[in-house]
Jmol script that loads the backbone (N, CA, C; Angstrom):
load data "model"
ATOM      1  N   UNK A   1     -11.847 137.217 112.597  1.00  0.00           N
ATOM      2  CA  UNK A   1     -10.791 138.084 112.295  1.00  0.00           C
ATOM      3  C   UNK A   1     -11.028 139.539 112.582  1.00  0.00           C
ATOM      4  N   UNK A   2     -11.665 140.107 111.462  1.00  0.00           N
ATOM      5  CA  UNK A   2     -11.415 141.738 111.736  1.00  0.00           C
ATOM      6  C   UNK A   2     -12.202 142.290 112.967  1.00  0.00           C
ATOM      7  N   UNK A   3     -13.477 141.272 113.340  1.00  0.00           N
ATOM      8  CA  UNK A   3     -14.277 141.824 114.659  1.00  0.00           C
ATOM      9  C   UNK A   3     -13.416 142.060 115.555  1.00  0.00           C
ATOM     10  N   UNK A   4     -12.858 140.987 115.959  1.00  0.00           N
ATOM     11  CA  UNK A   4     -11.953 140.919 117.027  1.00  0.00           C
ATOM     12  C   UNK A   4     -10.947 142.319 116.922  1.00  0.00           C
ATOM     13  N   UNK A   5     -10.138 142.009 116.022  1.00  0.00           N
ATOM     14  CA  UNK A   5      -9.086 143.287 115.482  1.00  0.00           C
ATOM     15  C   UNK A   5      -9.648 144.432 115.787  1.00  0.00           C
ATOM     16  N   UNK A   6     -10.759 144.959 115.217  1.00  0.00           N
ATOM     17  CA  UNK A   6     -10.952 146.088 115.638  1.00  0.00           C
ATOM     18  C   UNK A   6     -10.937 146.834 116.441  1.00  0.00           C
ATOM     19  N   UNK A   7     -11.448 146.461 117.140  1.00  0.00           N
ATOM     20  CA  UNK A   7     -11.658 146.894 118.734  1.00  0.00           C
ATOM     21  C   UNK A   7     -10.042 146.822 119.606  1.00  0.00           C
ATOM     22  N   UNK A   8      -9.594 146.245 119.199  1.00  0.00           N
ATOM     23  CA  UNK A   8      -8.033 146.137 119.746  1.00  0.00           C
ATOM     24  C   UNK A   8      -7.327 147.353 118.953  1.00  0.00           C
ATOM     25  N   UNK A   9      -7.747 147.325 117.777  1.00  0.00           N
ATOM     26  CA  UNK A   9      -6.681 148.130 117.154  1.00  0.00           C
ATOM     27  C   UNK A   9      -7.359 150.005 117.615  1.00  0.00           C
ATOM     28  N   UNK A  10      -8.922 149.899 118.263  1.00  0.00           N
ATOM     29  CA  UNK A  10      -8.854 151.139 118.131  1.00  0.00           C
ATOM     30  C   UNK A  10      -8.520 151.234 119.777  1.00  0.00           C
ATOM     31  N   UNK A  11      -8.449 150.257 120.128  1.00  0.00           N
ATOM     32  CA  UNK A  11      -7.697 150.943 122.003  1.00  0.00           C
ATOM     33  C   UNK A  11      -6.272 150.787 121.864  1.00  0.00           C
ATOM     34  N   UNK A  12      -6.008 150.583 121.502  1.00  0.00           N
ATOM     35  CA  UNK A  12      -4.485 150.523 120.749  1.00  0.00           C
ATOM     36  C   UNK A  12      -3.850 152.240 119.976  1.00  0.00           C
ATOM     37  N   UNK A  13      -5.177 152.599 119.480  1.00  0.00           N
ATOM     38  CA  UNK A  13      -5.069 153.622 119.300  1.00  0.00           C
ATOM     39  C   UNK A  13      -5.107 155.095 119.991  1.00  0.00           C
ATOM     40  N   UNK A  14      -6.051 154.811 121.159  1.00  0.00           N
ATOM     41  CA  UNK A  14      -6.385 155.430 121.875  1.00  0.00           C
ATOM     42  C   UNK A  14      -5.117 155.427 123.391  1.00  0.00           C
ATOM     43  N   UNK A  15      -4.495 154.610 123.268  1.00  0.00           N
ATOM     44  CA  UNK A  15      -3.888 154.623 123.986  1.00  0.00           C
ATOM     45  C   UNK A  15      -2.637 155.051 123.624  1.00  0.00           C
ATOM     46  N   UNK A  16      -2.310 155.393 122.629  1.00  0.00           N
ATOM     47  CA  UNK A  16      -1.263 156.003 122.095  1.00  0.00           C
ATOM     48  C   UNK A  16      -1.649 156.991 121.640  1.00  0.00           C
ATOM     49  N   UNK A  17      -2.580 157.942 121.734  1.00  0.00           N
ATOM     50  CA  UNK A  17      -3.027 159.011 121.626  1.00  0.00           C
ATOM     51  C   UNK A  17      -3.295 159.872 123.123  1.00  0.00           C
ATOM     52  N   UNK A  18      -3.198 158.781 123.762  1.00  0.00           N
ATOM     53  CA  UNK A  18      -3.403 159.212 125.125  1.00  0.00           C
ATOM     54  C   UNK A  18      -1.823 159.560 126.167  1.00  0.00           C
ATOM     55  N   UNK A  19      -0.462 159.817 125.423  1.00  0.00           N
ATOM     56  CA  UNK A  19       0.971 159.959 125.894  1.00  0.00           C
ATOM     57  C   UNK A  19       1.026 161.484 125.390  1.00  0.00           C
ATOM     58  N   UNK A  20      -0.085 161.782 124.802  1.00  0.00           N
ATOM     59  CA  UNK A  20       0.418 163.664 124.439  1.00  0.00           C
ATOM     60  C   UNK A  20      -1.343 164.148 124.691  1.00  0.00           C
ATOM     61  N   UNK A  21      -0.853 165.257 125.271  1.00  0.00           N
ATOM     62  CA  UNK A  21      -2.143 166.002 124.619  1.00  0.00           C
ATOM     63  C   UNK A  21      -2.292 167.087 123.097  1.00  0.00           C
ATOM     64  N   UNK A  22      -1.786 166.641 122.751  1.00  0.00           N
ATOM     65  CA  UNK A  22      -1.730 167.518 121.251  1.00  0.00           C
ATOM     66  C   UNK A  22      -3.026 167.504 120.398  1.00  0.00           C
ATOM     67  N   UNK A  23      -3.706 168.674 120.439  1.00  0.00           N
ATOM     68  CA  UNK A  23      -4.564 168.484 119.766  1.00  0.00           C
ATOM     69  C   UNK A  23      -4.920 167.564 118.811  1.00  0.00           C
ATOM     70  N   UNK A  24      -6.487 167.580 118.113  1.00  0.00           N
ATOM     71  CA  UNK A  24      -6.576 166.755 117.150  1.00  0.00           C
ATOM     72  C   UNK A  24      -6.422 167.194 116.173  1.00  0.00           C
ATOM     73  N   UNK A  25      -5.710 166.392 114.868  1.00  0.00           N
ATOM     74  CA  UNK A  25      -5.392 166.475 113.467  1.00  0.00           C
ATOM     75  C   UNK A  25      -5.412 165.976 112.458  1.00  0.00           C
ATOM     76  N   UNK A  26      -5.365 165.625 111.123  1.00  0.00           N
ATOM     77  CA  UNK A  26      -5.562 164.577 109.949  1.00  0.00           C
ATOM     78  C   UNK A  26      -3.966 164.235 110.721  1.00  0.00           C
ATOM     79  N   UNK A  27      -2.737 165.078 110.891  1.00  0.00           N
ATOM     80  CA  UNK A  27      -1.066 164.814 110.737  1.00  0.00           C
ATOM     81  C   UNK A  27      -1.129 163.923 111.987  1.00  0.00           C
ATOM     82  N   UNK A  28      -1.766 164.098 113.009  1.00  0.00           N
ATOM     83  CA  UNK A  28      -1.631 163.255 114.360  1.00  0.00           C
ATOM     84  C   UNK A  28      -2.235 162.222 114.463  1.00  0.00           C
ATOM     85  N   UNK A  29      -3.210 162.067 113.595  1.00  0.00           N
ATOM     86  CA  UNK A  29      -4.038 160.544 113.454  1.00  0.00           C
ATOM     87  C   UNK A  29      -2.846 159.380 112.214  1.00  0.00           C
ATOM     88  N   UNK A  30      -2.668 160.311 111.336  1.00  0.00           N
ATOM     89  CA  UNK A  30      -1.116 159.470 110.738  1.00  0.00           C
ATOM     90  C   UNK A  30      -0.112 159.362 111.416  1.00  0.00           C
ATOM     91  N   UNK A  31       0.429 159.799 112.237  1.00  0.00           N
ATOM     92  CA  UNK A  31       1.094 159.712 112.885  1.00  0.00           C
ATOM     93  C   UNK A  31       1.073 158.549 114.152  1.00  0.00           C
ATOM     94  N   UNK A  32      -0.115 158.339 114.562  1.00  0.00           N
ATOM     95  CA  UNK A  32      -1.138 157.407 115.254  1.00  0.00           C
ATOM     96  C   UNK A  32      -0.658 155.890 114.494  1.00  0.00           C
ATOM     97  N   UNK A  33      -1.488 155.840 113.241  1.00  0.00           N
ATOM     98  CA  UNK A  33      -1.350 155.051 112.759  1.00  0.00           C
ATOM     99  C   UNK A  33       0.134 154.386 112.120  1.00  0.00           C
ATOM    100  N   UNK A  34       0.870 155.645 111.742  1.00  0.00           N
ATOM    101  CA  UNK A  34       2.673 155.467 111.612  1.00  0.00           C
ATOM    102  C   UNK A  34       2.785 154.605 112.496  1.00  0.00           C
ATOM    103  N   UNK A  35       2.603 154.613 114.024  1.00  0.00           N
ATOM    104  CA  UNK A  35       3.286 154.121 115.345  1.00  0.00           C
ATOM    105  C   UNK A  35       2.826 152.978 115.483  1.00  0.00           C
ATOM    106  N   UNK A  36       1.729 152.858 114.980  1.00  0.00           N
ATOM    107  CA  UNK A  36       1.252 151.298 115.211  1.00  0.00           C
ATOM    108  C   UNK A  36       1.996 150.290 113.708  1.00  0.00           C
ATOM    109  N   UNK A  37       1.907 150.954 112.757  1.00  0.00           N
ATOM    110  CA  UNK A  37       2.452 150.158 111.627  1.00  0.00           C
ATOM    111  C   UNK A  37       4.144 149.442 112.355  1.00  0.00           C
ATOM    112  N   UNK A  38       5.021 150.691 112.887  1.00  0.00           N
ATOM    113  CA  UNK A  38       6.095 150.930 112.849  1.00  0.00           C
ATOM    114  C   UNK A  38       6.337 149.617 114.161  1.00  0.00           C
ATOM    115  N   UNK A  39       5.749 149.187 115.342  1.00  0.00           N
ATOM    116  CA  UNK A  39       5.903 149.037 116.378  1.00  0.00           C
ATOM    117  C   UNK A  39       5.429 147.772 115.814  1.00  0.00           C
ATOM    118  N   UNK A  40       4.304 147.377 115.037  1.00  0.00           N
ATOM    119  CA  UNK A  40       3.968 145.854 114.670  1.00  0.00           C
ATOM    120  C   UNK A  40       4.669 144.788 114.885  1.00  0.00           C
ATOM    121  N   UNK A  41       4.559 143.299 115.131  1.00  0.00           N
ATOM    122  CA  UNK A  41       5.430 142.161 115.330  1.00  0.00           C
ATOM    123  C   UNK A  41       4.974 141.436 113.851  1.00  0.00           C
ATOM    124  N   UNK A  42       6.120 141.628 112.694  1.00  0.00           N
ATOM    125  CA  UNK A  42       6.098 140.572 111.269  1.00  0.00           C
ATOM    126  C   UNK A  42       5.648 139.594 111.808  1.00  0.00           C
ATOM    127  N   UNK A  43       4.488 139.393 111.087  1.00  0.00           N
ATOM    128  CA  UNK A  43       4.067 137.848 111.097  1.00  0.00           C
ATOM    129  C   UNK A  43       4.480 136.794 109.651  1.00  0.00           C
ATOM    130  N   UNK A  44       4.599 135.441 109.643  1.00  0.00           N
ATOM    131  CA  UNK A  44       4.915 135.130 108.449  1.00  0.00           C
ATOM    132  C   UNK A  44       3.730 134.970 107.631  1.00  0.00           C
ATOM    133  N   UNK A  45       4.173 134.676 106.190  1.00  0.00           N
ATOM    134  CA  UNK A  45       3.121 135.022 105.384  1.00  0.00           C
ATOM    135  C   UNK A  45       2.929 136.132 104.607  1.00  0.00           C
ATOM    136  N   UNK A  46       3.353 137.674 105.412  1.00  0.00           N
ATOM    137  CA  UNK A  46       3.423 138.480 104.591  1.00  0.00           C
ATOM    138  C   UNK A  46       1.721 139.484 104.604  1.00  0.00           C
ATOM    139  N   UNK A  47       2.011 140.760 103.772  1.00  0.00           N
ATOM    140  CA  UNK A  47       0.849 141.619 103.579  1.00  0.00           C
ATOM    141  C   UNK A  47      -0.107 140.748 102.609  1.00  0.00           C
ATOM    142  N   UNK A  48      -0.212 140.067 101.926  1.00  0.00           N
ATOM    143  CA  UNK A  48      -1.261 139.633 101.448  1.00  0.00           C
ATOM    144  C   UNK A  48      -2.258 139.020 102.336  1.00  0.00           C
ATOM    145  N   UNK A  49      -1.935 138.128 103.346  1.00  0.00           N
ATOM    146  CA  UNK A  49      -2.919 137.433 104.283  1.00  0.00           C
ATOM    147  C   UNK A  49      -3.186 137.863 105.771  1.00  0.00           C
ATOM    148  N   UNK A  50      -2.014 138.724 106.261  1.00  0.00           N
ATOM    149  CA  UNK A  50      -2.003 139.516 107.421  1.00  0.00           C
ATOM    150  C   UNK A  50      -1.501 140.609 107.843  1.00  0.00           C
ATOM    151  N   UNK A  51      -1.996 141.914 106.593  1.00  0.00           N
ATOM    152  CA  UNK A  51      -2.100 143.023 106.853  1.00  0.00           C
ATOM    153  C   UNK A  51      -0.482 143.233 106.709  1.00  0.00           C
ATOM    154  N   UNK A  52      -0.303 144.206 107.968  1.00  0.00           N
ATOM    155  CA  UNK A  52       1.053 144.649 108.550  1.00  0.00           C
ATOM    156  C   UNK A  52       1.776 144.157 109.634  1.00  0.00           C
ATOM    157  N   UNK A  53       0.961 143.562 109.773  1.00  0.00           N
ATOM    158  CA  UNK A  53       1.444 142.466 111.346  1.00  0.00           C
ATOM    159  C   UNK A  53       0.788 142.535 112.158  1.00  0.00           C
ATOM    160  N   UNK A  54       1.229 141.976 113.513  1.00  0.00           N
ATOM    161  CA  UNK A  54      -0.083 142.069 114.626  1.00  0.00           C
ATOM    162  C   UNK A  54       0.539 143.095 115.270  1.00  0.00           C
ATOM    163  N   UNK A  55      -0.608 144.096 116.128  1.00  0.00           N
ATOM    164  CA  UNK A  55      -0.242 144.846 116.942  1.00  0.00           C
ATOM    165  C   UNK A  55       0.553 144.754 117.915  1.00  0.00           C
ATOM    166  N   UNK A  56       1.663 145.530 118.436  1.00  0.00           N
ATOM    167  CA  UNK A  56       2.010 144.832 120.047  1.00  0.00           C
ATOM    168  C   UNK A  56       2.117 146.312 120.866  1.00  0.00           C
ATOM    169  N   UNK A  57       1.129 146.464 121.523  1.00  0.00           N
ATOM    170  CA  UNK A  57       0.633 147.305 122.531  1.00  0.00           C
ATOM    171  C   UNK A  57       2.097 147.945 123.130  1.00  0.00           C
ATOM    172  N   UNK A  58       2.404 146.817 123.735  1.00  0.00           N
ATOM    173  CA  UNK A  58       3.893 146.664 124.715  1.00  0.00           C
ATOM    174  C   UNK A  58       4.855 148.175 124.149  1.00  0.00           C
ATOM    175  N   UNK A  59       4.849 147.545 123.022  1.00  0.00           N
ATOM    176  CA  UNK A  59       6.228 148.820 121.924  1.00  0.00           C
ATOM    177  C   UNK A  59       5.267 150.277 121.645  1.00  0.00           C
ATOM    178  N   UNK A  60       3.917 150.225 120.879  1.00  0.00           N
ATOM    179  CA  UNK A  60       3.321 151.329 120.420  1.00  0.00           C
ATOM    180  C   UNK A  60       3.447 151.954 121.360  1.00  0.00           C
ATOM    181  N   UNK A  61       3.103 151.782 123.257  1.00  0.00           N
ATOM    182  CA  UNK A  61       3.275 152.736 124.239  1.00  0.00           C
ATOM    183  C   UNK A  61       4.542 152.907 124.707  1.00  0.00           C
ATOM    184  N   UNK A  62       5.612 152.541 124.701  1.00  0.00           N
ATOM    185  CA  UNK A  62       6.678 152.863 125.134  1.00  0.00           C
ATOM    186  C   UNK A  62       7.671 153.432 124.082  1.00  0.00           C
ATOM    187  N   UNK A  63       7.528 152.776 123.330  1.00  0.00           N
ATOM    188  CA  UNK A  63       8.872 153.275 121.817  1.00  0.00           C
ATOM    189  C   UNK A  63       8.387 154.712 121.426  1.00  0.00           C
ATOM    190  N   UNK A  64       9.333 155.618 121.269  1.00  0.00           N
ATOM    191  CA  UNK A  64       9.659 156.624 120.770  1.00  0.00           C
ATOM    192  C   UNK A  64       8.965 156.565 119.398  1.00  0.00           C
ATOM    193  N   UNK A  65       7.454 157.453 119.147  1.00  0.00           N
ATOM    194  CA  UNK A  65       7.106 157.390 117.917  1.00  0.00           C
ATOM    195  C   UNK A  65       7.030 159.250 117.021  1.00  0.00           C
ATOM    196  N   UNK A  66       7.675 159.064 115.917  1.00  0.00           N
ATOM    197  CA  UNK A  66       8.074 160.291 115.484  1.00  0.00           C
ATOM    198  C   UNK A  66       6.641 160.763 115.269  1.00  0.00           C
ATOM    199  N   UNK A  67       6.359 162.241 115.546  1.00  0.00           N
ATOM    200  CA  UNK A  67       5.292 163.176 115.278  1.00  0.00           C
ATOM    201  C   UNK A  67       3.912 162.955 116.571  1.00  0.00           C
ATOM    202  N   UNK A  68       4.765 162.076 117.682  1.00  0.00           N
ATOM    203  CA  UNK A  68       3.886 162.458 118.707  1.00  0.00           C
ATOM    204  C   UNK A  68       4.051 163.125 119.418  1.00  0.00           C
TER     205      UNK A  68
END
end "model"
wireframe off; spacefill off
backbone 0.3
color backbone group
């Protein structure tokens, strides 16, 4: 589980950090993370067994994310 995840979730991150150059910030790393929550695909089951959902790359880089 989370091995795997990780590493996805931090190029996931990086790659949506990588559509602005805006400096670095505590507000732009939430904002980071906003976009990935926001862009997630619901999985069933719910936050108790799988977080916020799975990432989907596809949306975090293209969808319009507020405070980037």
């Amino acid at each position: 589980g989370t091995s795997m995840a990780s590493p996805h979730v931090a190029g996931l991150a990086a790659l949506i950090a990588s559509r602005t150059a805006a400096p670095r910030s505590f507000a732009r790393v939430q904002a980071i993370e906003a976009c990935m929550i926001a862009t997630a695909d619901p999985l069933a089951g719910g936050a108790p067994f799988f977080g916020r959902g799975r990432i989907n790359a596809q949306r975090a880089t293209t969808e319009s994310c507020p405070g980037l």
